[in-house]
C-alpha positions as a printed NumPy array, in Angstrom:
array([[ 15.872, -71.524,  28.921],
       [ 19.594, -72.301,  30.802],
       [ 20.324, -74.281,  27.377],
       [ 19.133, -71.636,  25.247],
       [ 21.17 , -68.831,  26.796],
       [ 23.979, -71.018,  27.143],
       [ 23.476, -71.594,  22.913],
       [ 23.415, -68.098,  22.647],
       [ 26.521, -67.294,  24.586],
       [ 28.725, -70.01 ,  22.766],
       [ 27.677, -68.337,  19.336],
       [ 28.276, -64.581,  20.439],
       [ 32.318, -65.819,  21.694],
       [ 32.75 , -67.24 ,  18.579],
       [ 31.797, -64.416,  16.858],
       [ 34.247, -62.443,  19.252],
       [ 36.941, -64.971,  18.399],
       [ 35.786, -65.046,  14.407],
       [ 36.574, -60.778,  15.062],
       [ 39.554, -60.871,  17.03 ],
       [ 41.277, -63.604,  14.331],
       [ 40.352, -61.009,  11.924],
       [ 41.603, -57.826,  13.041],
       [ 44.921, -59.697,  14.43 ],
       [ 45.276, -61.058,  11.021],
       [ 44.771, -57.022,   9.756],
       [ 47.176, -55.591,  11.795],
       [ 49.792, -58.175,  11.239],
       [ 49.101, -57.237,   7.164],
       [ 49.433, -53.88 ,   7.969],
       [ 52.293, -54.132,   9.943],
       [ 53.957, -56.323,   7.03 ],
       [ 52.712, -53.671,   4.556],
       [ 54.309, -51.162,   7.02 ],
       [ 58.069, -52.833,   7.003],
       [ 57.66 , -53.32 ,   3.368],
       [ 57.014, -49.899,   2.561],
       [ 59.831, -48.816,   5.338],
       [ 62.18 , -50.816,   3.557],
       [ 61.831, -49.559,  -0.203],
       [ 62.403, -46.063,   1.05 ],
       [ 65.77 , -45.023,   0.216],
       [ 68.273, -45.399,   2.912],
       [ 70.079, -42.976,   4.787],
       [ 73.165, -43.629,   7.155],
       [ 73.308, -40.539,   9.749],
       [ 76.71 , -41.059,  11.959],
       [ 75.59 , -39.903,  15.611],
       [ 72.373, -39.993,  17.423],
       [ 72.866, -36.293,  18.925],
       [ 72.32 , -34.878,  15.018],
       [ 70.023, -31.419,  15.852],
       [ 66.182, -32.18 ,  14.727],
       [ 66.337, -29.441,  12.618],
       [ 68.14 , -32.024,   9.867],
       [ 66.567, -35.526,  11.329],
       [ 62.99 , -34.369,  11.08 ],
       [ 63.403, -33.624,   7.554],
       [ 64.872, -37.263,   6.429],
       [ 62.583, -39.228,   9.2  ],
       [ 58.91 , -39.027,   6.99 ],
       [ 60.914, -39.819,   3.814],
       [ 63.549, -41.917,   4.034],
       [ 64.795, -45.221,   6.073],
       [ 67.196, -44.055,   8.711],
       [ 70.232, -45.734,   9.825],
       [ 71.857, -44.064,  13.065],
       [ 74.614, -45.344,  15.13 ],
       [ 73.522, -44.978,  18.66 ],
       [ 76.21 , -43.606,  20.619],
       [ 76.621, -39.929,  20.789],
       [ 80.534, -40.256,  19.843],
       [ 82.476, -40.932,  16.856],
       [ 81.231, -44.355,  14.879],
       [ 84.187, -46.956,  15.158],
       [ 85.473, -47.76 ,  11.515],
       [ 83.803, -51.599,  11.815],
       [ 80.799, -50.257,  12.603],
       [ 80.998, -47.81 ,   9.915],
       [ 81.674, -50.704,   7.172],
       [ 79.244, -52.196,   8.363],
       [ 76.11 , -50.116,   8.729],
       [ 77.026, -48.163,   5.597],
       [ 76.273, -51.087,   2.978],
       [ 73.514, -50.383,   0.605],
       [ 72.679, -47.491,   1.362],
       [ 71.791, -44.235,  -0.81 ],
       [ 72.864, -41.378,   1.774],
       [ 75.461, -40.85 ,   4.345],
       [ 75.131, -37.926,   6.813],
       [ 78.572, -37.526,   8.245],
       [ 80.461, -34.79 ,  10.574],
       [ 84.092, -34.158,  10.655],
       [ 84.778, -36.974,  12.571],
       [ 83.793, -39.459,   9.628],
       [ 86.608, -40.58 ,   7.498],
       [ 85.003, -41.653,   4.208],
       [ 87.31 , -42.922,   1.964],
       [ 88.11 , -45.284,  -1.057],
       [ 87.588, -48.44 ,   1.15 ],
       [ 84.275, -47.143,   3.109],
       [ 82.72 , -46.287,  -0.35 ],
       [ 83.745, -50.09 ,  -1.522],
       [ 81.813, -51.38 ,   1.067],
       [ 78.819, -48.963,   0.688],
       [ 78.227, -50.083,  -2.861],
       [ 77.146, -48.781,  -6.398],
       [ 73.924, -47.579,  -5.216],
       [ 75.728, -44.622,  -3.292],
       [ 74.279, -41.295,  -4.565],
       [ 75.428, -38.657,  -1.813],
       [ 77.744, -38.034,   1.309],
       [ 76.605, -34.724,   2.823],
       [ 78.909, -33.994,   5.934],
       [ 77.862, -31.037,   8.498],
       [ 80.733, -29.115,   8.264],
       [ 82.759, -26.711,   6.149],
       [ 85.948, -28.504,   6.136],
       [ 85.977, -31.606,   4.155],
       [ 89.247, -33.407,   5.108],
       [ 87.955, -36.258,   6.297],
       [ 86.418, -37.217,   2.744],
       [ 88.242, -38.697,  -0.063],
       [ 86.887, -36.264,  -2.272],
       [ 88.492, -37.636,  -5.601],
       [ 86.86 , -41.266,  -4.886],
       [ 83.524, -39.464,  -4.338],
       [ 83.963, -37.475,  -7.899],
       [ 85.239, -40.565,  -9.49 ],
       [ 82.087, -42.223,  -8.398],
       [ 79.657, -39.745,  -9.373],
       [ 78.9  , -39.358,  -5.69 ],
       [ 77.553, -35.678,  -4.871],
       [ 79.181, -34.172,  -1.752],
       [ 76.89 , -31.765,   0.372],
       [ 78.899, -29.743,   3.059],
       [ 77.927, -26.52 ,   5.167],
       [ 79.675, -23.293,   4.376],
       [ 78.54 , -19.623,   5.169],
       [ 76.346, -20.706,   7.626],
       [ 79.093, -21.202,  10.855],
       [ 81.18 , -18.265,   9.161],
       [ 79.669, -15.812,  12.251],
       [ 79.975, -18.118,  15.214],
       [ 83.625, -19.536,  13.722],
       [ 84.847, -15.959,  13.785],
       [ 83.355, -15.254,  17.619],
       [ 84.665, -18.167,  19.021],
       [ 88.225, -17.155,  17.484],
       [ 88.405, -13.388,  19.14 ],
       [ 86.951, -15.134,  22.241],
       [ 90.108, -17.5  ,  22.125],
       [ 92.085, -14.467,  21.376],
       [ 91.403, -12.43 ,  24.33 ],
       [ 91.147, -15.233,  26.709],
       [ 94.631, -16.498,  25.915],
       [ 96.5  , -12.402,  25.475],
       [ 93.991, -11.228,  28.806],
       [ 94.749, -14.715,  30.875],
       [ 91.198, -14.868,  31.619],
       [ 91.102, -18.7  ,  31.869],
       [ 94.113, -18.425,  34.461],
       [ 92.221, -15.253,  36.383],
       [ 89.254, -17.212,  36.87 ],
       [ 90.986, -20.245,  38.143],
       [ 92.672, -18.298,  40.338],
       [ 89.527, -17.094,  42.252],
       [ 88.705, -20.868,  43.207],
       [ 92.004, -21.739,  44.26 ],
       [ 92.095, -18.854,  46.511],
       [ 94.967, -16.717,  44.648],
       [ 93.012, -13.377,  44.426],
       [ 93.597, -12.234,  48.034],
       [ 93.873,  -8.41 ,  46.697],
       [ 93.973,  -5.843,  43.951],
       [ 97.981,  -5.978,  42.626],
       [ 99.291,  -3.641,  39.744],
       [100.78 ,  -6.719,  37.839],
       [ 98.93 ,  -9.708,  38.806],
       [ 97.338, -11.109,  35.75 ],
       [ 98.053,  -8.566,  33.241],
       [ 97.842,  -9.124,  29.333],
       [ 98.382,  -7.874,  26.127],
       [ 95.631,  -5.295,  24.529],
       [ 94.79 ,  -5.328,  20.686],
       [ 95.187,  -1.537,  20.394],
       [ 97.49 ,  -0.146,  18.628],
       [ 99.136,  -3.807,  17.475],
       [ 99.552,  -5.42 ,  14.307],
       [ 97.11 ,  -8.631,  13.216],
       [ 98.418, -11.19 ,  11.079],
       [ 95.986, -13.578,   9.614],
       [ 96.508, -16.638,   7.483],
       [ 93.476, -17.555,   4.968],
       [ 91.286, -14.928,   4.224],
       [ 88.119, -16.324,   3.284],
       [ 85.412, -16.288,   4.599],
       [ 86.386, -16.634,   8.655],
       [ 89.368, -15.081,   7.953],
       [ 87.49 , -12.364,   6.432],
       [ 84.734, -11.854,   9.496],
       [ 87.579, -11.706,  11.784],
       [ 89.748,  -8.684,  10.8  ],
       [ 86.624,  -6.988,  10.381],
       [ 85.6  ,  -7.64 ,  13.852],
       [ 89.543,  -6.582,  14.789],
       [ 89.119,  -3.343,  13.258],
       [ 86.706,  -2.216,  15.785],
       [ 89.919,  -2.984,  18.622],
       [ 91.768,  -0.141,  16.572],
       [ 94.574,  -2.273,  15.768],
       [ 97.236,  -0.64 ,  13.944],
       [ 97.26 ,  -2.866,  10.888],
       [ 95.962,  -5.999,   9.557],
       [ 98.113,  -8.335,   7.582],
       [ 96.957, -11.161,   5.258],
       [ 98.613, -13.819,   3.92 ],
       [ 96.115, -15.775,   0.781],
       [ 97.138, -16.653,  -2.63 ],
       [ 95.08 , -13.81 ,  -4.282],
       [ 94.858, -10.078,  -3.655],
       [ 91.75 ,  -9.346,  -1.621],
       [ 89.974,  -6.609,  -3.113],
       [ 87.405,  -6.434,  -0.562],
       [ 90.26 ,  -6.127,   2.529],
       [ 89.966,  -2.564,   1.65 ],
       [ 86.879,  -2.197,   3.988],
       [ 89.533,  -2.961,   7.41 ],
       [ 93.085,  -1.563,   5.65 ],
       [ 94.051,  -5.414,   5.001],
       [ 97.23 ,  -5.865,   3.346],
       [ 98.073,  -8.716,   1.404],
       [101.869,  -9.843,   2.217],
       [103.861, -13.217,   1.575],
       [104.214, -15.341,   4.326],
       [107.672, -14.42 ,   6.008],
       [106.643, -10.857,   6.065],
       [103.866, -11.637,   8.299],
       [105.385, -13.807,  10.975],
       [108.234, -11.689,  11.557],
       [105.641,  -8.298,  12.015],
       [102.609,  -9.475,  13.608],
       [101.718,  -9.441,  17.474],
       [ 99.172, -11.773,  16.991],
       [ 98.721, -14.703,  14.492],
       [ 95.772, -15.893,  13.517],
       [ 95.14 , -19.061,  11.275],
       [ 92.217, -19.734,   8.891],
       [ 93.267, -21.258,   6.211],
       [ 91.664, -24.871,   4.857],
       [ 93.641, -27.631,   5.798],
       [ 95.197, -29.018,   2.335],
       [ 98.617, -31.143,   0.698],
       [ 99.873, -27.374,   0.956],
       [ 98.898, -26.107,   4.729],
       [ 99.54 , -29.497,   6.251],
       [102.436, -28.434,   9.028],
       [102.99 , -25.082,   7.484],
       [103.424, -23.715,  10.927],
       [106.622, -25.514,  11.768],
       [109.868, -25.055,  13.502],
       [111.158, -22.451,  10.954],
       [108.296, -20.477,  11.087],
       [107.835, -20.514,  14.888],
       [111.817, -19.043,  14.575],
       [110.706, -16.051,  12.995],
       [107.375, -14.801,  14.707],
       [108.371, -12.119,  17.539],
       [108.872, -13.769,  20.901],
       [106.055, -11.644,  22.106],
       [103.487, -12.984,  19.46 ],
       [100.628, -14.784,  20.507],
       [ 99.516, -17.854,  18.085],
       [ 95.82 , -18.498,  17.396],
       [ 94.567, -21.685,  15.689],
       [ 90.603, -21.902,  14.753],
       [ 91.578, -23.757,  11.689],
       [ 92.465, -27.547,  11.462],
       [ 95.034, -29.116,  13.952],
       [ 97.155, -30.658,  11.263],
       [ 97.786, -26.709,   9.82 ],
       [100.464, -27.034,  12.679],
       [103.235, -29.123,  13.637],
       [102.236, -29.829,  17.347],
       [105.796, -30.948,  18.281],
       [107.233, -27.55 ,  17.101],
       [104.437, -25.514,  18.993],
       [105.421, -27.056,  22.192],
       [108.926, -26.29 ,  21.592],
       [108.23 , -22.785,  20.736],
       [106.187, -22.565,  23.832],
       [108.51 , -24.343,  26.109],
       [111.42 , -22.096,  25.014],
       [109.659, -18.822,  24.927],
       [110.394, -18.354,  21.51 ],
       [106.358, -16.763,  21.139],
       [103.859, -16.13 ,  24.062],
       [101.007, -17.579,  24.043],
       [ 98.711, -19.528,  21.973],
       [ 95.305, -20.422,  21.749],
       [ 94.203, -23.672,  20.116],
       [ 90.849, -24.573,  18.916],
       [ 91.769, -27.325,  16.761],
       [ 94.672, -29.651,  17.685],
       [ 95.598, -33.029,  16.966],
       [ 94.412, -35.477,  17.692],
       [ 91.121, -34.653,  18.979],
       [ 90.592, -35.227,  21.894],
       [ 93.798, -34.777,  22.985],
       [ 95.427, -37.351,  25.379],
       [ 95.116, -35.753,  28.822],
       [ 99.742, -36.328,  29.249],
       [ 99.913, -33.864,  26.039],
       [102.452, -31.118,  26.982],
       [100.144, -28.692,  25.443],
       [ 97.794, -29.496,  28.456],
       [100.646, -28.906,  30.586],
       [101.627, -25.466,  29.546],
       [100.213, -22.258,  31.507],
       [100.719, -20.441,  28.14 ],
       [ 98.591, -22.141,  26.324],
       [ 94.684, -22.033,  25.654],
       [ 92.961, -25.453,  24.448],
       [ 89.439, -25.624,  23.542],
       [ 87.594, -28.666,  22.661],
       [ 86.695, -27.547,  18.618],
       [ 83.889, -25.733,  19.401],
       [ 84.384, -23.118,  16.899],
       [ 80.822, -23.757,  15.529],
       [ 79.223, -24.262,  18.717],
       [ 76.113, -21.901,  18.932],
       [ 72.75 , -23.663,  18.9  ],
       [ 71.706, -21.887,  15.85 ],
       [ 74.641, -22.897,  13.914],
       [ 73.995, -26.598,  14.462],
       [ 70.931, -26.444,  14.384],
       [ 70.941, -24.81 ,  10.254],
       [ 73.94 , -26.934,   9.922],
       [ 72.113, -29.948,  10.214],
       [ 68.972, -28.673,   8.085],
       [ 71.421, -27.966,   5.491],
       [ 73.214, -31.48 ,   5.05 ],
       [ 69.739, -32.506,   5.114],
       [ 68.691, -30.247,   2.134],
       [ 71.636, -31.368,   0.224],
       [ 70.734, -34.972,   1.24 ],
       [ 66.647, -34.729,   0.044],
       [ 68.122, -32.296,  -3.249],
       [ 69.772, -35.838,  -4.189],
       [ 67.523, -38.471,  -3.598],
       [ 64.633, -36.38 ,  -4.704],
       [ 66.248, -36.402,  -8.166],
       [ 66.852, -32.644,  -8.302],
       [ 70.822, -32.523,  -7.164],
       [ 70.976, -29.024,  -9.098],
       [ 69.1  , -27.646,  -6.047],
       [ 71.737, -28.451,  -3.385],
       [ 72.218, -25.985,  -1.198],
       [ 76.179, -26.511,  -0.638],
       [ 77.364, -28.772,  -2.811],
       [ 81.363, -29.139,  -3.551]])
């Protein structure tokens, strides 16, 4: 009986064995099968971990993903690096992709989407020469763009950022007739440079301040100004008349350091500057002159350059002057279509059907 059960027992583990050897040997060809398939998706370098899921989760099922993982900008190495052979970059503003990065990347190349509206940070006549699509983000952060610049508006003319830290260092002791006053939109002329589509959203937002009159300063007429009084004027005319300035124009060959010395020298010494555009629109050294020497107010800077800027830069040293961090963009919705939208243009590509881009340049 002992040697019968003990027959029994041998045969039943090596049928447990016999099933184990099998199903490891299945799951390792599945797992191969797995890779393999992994692999021949197309792949798809996305810059930054900290992309919203609203653009991931649409590449993840389809595609081979590639994603730096450090939630800052991806060191150029690293860049030339990761970005070889594969069929899809999603970029942001920080991303320079030019002649060399698309060497390295290789024929295969079909698309560079970038979430964002500006596109100076892509060699855009490699990427045409190439036959490489470019996907980009417009409309879509034209609202919280044009917020985020009357927000910098009031808080550099109304010294909010100074009132508040005031209360934690102890300065607000009692009511005073003059402490912290600013300059009010009524009754004041608006200048702004670039009226397209930001541009656009903010005087029509200023109109509701009852401003006296809103200048414009773009390389066509505007018929559509008519709905807030805009008036088209060159350049010259509106520095030397506006109380506040207000710059959203694209950063091209043409804008680079338009706001220089000279034109600093002919705004009023009571204007206040406002930059939501690109930093390089302005030459920084002349700003902090202008500021230094009182020759205009205030101004308020979303965009500088470089960005970050080093904590010794004078402009962090001025009391009148506003930096913010380039958050112009920053609402959670925003990102959040932003990213579905470089995804769109990304899957439109790959897919075969590039006609059906949502933004494509």
């Amino acid at each position: 009986m002992i040697f019968t059960n003990t027959i029994r027992f041998i045969r039943q583990s090596e049928k447990i064995l016999r099933s184990r050897r099998i199903s490891l040997t299945c799951d390792h060809s599945r797992a191969l099968t797995s890779n393999t398939v992994e692999m021949s998706k197309p792949k798809i370098l996305i810059t930054r971990p900290d992309i919203p899921d609203a653009g991931v989760n649409l590449l993840r099922k389809r595609y081979h993903l590639i994603i730096w993982d450090k939630p800052e900008p991806i060191p150029r190495l690293e860049l030339l690096t990761k970005i070889q052979g594969v069929d899809a970059v999603f970029c942001v503003l920080t991303d320079k992709i030019d002649n060399e990065i698309l060497d390295y990347a290789g024929p295969q190349l079909k698309v560079v989407a970038s979430m964002s509206v500006g596109l100076d940070h892509l060699d855009i006549s490699s990427l045409h020469r190439r036959s490489i699509k470019i996907g980009y983000t417009p409309n879509v952060l034209t609202e919280s763009t044009a917020e985020l610049i009357i927000a910098l508006l009031l808080a550099t003319s109304r010294n909010v950022i100074h009132a508040n830290l005031a209360v934690f260092q102890g300065e607000w002791t009692s009511w005073s007739p003059k402490w912290m006053c600013g300059v009010g939109l009524a009754g004041k002329t608006i200048g702004i440079v670039g009226m397209g589509r930001i541009g656009f959203r903010v005087a029509e937002i200023l109109k509701s301040f009852n401003v006296a009159k809103i200048l414009y300063n773009s390389r066509t007429i505007k018929p559509e100004a008519s709905k807030f009084d805009g008036e088209k004027v060159d350049f010259s005319t509106l520095l030397k008349n506006s109380d506040f300035v207000i710059v959203t124009v694209a950063l091209t060959p043409d804008t680079k350091y338009m706001f220089n010395a000279e034109a600093f020298n002919q705004m009023k010494r009571t204007a206040i500057f406002v930059n939501g555009s690109r930093g390089d629109v302005v030459d920084q050294n002349a700003l902090i002159e202008a500021l230094e020497q009182n020759k205009i107010a205030a101004a308020g800077l979303d965009v500088t350059s470089p960005e970050p800027l080093p904590l010794n830069s004078k402009l962090l040293q001025l009391d009148n002057c506003v930096v913010l961090p380039h958050i112009g963009s920053a609402t959670v919705e925003t990102r959040q279509e932003m990213a579905r939208i470089t995804a769109t243009n990304i899957i439109a590509v790959l897919e075969g059907y590039p006609e059906e881009m949502p933004a494509e340049y």
